[in-house]
RODO-2510 file (C-alpha; in nm, 4 decimals, decimal comma):
residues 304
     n   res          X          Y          Z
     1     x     9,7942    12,4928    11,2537
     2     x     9,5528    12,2756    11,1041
     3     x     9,2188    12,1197    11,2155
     4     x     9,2500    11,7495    11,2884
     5     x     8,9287    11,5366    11,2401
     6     x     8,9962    11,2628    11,4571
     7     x     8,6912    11,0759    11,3387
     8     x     8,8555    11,0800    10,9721
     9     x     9,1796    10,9541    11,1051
    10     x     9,0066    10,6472    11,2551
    11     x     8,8154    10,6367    10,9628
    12     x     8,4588    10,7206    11,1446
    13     x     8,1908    10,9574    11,1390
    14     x     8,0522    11,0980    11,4457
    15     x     7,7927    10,8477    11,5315
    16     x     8,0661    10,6296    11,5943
    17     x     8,0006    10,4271    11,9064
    18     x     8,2839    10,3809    12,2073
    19     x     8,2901    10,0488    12,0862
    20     x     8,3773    10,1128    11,7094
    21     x     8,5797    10,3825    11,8411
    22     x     8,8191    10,0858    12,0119
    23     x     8,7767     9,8548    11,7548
    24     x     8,9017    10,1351    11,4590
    25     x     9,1786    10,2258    11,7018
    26     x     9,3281     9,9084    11,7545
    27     x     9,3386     9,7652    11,4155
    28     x     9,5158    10,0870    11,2464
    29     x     9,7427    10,1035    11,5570
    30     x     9,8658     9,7876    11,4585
    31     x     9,9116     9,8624    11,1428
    32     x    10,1310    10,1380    11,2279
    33     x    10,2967    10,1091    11,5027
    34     x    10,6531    10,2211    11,4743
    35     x    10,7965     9,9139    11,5254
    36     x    10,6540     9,7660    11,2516
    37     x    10,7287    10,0561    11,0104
    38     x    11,0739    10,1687    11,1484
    39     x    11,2516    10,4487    10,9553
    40     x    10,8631    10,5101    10,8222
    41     x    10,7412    10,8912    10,9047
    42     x    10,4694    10,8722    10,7260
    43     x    10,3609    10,6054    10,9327
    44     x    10,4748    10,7757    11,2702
    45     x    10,2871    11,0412    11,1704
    46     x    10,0105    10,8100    11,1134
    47     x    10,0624    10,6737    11,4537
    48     x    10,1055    10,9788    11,6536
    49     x     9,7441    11,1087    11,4779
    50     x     9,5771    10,7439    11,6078
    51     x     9,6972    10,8010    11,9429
    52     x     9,4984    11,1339    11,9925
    53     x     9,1824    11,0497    11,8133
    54     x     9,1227    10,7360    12,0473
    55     x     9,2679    11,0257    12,3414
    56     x     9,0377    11,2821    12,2344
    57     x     8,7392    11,0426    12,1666
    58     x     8,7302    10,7785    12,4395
    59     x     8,7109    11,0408    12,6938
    60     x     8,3599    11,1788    12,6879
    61     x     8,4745    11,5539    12,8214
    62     x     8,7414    11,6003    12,5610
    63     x     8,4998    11,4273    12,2686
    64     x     8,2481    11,6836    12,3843
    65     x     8,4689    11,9884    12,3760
    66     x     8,5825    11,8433    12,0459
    67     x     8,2366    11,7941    11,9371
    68     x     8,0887    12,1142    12,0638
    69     x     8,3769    12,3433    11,8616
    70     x     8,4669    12,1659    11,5621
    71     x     8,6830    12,3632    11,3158
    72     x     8,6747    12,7150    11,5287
    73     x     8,8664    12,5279    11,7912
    74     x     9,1110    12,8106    11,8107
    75     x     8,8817    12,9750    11,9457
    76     x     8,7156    12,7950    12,2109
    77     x     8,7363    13,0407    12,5371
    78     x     8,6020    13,3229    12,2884
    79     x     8,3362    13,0462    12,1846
    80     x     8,1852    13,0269    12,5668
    81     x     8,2425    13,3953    12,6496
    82     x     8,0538    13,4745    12,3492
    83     x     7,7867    13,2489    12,4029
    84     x     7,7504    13,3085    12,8043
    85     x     7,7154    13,6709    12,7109
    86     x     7,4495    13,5863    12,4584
    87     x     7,2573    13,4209    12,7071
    88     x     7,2732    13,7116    12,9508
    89     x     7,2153    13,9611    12,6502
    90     x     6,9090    13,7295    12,5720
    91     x     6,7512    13,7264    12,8697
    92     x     6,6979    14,1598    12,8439
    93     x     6,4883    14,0937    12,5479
    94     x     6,8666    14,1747    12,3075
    95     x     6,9763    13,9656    12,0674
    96     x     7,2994    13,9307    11,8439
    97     x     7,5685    13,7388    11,6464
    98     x     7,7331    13,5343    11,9549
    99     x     8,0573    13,5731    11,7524
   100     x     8,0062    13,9212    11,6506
   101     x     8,3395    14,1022    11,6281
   102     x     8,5965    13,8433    11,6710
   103     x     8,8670    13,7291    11,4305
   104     x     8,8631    13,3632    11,2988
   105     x     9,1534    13,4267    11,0811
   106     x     9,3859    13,4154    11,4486
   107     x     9,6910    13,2159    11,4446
   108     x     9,9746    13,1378    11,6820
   109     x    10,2721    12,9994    11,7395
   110     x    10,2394    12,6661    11,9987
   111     x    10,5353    12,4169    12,1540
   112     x    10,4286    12,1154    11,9400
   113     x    10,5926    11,8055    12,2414
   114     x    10,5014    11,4248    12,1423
   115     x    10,1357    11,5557    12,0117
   116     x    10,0134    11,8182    11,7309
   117     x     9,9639    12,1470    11,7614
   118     x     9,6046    12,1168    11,7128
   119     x     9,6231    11,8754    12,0155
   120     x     9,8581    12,0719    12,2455
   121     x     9,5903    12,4090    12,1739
   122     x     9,2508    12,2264    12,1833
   123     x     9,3704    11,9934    12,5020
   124     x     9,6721    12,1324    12,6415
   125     x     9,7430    12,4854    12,7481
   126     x     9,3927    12,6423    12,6383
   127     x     9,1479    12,3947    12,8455
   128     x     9,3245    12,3200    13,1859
   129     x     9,6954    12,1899    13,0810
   130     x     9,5957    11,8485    12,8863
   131     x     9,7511    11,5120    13,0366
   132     x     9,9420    11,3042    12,7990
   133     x     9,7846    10,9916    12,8052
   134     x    10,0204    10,6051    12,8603
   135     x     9,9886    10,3984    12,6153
   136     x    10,0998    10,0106    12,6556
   137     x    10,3570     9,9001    12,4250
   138     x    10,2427     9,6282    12,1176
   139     x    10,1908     9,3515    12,1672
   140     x    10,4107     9,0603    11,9652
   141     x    10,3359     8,7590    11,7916
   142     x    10,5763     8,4686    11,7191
   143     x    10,5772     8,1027    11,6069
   144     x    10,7960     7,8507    11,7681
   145     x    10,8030     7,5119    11,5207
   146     x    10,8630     7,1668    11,7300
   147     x    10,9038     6,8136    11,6350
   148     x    10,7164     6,5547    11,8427
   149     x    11,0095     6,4613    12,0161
   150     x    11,0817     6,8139    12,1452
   151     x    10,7724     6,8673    12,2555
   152     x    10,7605     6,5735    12,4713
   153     x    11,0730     6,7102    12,6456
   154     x    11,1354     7,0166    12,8615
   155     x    11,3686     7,2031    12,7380
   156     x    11,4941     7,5873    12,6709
   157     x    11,4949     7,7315    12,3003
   158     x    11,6271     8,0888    12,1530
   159     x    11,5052     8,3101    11,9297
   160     x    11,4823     8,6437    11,8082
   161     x    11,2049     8,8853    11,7926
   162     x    11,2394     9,2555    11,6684
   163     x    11,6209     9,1848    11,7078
   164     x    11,5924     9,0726    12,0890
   165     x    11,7348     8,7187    12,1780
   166     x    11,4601     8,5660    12,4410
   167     x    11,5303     8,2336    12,5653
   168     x    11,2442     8,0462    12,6875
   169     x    11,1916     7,7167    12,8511
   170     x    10,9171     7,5002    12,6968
   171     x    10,7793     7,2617    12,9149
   172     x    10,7122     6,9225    12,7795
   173     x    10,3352     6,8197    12,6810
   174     x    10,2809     7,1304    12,4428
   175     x    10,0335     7,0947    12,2143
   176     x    10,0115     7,1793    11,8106
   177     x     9,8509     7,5231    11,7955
   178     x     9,8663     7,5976    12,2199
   179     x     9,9649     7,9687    12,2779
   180     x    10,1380     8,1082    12,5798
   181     x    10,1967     8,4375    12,6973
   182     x    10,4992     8,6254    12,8008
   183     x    10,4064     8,9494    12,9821
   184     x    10,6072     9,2078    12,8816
   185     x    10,8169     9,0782    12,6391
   186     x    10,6596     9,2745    12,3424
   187     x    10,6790     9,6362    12,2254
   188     x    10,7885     9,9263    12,4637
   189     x    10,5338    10,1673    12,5947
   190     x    10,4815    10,5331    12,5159
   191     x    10,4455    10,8336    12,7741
   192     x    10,5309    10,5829    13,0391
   193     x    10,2903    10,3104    12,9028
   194     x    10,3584     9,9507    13,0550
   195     x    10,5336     9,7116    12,7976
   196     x    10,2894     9,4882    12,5563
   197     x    10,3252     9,1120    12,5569
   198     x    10,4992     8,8270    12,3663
   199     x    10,2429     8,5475    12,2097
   200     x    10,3637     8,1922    12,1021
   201     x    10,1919     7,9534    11,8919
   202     x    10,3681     7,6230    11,8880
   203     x    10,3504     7,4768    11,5880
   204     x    10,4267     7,0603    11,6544
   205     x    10,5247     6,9192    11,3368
   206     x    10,3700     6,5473    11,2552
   207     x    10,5657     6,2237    11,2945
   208     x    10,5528     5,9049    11,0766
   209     x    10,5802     5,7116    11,3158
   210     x    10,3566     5,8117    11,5859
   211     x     9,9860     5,9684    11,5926
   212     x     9,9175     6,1729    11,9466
   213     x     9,5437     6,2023    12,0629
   214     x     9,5470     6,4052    12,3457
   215     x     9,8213     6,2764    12,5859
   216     x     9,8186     5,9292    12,4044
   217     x    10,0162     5,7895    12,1015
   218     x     9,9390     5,5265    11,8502
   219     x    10,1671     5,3311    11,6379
   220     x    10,1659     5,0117    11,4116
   221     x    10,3180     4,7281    11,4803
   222     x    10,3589     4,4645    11,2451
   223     x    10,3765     4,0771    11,3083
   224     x    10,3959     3,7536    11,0541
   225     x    10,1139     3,4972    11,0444
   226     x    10,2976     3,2658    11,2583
   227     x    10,3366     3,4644    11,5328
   228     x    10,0024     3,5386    11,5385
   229     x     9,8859     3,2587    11,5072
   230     x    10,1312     3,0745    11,7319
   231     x    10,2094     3,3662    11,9718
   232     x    10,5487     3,4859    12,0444
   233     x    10,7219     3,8837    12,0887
   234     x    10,7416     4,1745    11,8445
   235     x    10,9597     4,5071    11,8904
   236     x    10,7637     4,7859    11,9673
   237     x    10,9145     5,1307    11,8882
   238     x    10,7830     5,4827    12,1467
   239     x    10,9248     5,7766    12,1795
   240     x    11,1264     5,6439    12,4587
   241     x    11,2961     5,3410    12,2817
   242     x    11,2163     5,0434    12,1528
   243     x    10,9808     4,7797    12,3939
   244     x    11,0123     4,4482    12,3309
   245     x    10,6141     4,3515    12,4096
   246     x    10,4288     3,9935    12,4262
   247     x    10,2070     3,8381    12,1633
   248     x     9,9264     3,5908    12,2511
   249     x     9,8114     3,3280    12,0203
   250     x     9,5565     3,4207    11,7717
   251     x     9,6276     3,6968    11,7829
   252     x     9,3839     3,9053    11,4927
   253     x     9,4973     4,2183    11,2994
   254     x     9,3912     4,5476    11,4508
   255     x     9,4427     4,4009    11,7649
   256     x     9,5596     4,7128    11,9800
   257     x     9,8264     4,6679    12,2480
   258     x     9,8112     4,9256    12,5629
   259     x    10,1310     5,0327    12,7412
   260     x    10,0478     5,2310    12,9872
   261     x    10,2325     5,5680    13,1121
   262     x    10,4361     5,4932    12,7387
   263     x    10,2813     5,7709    12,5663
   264     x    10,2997     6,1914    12,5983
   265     x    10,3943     6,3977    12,8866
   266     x    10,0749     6,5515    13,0337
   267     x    10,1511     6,9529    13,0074
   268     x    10,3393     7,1076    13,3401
   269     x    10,2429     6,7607    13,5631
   270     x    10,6241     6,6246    13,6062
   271     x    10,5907     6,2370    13,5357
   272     x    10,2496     6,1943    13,4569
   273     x    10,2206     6,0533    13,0850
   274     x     9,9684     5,9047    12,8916
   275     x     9,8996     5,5709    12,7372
   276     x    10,0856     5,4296    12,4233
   277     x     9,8785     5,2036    12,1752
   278     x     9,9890     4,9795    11,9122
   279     x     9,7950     4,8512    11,6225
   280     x     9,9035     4,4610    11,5281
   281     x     9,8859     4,4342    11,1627
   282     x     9,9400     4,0824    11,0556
   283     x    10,1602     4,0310    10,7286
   284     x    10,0500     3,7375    10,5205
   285     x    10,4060     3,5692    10,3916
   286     x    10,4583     3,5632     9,9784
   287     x    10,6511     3,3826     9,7410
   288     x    10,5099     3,0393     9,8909
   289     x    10,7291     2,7129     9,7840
   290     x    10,5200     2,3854     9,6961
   291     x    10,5793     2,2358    10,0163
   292     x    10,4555     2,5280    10,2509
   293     x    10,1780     2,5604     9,9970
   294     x    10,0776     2,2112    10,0272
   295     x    10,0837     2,2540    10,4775
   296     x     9,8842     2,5366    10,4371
   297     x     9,6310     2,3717    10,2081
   298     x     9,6098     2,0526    10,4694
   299     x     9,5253     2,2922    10,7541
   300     x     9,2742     2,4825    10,5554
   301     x     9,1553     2,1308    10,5034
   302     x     9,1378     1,9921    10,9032
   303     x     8,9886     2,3085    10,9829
   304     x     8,6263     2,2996    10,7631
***
């Protein structure tokens, strides 16, 4: 039965603070985590030895035990015998070897369970019947891609993660990049542990036609000279349908035209939206005949 050094399996050294302690812990325990290596002993193995270092050396008794008797571990209850009778013997004026006359070549057979041998010995049956400790399960990550027009509607989606179907409803307003939660919906738990939890990033794909600030939308609407000038009505296109909207005379490029409650559902407020904006861009006309050419140049002449 061989001596585990939990500080090597979390890739520490015994200064290591409770903090790095976590920290070392959680970033191999992702790495593997049975569910991510199935069919993978090596990496169960892995696993399992994780498990007990951050057991053994986030409790402060057990690190100390662990601590205090290293590699003769076997031998613990001879270990405090031996040195409670040095002390005694000490205290007569008599001094001696502490572990004088006992064997550190011992070896016995131990019922392995869900933990090592070394942990079942050193934790279990020798110091006070050790308690298995629950673990939560994994947690799981996922990405959930959108175009703009789903995400400005409610509506329920499938998908698969580690083989499960979960069906979700995804309320309108989501943003590119928002993450929600889906408690306990990830990995089972071990030795009773609770489940872990399922993590979605939506990811909202961009749209030609439309930017979205916020809860707002812009577009581009374009208009000819006359109607500009002149007035008159252009089609507008949201993600709605198309808005036929007013045009007032002299009308300059870059002009922006506000429709209100036109642009993106606000997240989980049922019908509150925001604002839709249009840009006017003015299209000079081309291929001019000699006549139009000739109107043009009187106007540009009235008008100096």
């Amino acid at each position: 039965m061989a001596f585990l050094d939990y500080y090597k399996v979390l890739g520490l050294d015994k200064s290591a603070s409770p903090d790095d302690i976590k920290k070392a812990y959680r970033k191999l325990a992702r790495k593997y985590h049975p569910d991510l290596n199935p069919n993978d002993e090596e990496a169960k193995k892995k696993f399992q030895e994780l498990n007990e270092a951050n057991e053994v050396l986030t409790d402060p008794e057990k690190r100390k035990k662990y601590d205090q008797y290293g590699e003769n571990w076997k031998h613990g209850e001879e270990y405090d015998r031996a040195q409670q009778q040095y002390r005694q013997q000490s205290g007569g004026g008599r001094t001696q070897n502490p572990f004088e006359g006992f064997d550190f070549n011992y070896s016995g057979n131990y019922d392995t369970g869900e933990y090592s041998d070394f942990f079942e010995q050193m934790f279990g049956s020798r110091f006070g019947g050790g308690r298995r400790s629950a673990y939560r399960g994994q947690d799981y990550q996922a990405e959930v891609e959108l175009t703009l027009s789903q995400a400005a509607t409610t509506h329920q989606q499938t998908f698969t993660i580690n083989g499960k179907n979960i069906r979700i409803t995804i309320p309108a307003g989501v943003e590119d990049g928002q993450k929600i939660r889906l408690k306990g919906q990830g990995s089972e738990g071990t030795n009773g542990g609770p489940k872990g939890d399922l993590y979605i990033t939506f990811l909202v794909k961009s749209d030609p036609r439309f930017q979205r600030k916020g809860n707002d939308l812009y577009s581009k609407v374009e208009i000819d000279l006359y109607t500009a000038l002149l007035g008159g009505e252009a089609i507008v296109e949201t993600l709605s349908g198309k808005i036929k909207v007013k045009i007032k005379p002299e009308t300059q490029s870059g002009t922006k035209i506000r429709l209100r409650g036109k642009g993106f559902p606000v997240y989980k407020k049922e019908d509150s939206f925001g604002d839709f904006y249009a840009e006017v861009l003015v299209k000079l006309p081309t291929n001019l005949n000699e006549e139009q050419k000739k109107l043009i140049q009187q106007l540009a002449d009235i008008s100096k």
